[in-house]
C-alpha positions as CSV (number, residue, x, y, z in Angstrom):
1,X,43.7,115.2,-9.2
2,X,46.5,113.3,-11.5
3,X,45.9,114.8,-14.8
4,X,46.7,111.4,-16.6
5,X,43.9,109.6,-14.2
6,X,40.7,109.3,-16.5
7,X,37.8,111.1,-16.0
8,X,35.1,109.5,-13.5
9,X,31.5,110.3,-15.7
10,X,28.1,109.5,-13.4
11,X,24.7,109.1,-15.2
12,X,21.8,111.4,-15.5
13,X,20.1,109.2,-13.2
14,X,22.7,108.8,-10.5
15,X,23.2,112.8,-10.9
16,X,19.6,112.9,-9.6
17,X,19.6,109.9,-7.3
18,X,22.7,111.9,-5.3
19,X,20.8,115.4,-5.2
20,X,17.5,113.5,-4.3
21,X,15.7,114.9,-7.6
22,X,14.5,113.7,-11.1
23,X,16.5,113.0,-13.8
24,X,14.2,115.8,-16.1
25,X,15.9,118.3,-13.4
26,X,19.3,117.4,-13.4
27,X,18.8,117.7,-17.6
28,X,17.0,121.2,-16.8
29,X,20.2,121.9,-15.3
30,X,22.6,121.1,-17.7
31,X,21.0,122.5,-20.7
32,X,20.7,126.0,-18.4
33,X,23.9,125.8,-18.0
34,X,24.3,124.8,-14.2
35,X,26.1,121.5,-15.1
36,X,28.8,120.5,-17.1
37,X,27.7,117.3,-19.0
38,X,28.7,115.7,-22.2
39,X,27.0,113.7,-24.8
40,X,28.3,110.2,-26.1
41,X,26.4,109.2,-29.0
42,X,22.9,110.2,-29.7
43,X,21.5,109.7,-26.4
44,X,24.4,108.9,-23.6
45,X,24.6,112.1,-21.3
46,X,27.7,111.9,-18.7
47,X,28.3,114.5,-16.1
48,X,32.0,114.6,-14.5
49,X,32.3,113.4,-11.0
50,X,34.1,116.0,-10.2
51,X,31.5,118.9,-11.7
52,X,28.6,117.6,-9.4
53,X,30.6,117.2,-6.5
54,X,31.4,120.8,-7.5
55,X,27.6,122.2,-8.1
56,X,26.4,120.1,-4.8
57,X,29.2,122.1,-2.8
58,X,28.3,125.2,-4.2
59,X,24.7,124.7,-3.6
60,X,25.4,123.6,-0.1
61,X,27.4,127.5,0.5
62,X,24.7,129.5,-0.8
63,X,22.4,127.8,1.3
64,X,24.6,128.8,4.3
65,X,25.4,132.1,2.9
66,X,21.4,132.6,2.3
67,X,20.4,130.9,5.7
C-alpha cells in the first residue's frame, strides 16, 4: 500500500453486512480487542479496510487450520 494513499474506513454496519453478522457483534469485537476501529466524534466508529480484510483472512485460516 502507498503510505501517502489515505486510509479507506468502512462503517460498523458494512463491517457486519461483509461478515454476514450484526453490527452489536462487530462492536463486541472491537471493544474485545479483535478489530482495530477508531472513533470520530462522539458516536462515528470507522474500522480500516485494510484491518477487516485482515480479521476476515485470518478467520478464514483458522477455520482451515481447525477443519
Amino acid at each position: 500500500m502507498n503510505k501517502n494513499a489515505p486510509r479507506k474506513y468502512i462503517t460498523v454496519q458494512q463491517a457486519a453486512d461483509e461478515m454476514e453478522v450484526s453490527p452489536p457483534k462487530v462492536r463486541r469485537m472491537i471493544d474485545d480487542g479483535m478489530i482495530e476501529a477508531y472513533r470520530f466524534g462522539p458516536r462515528k466508529l470507522l474500522i480500516p479496510a485494510e484491518e477487516l480484510q485482515r480479521f476476515v483472512e485470518g478467520s478464514r485460516m483458522a477455520r482451515k487450520i481447525a477443519a
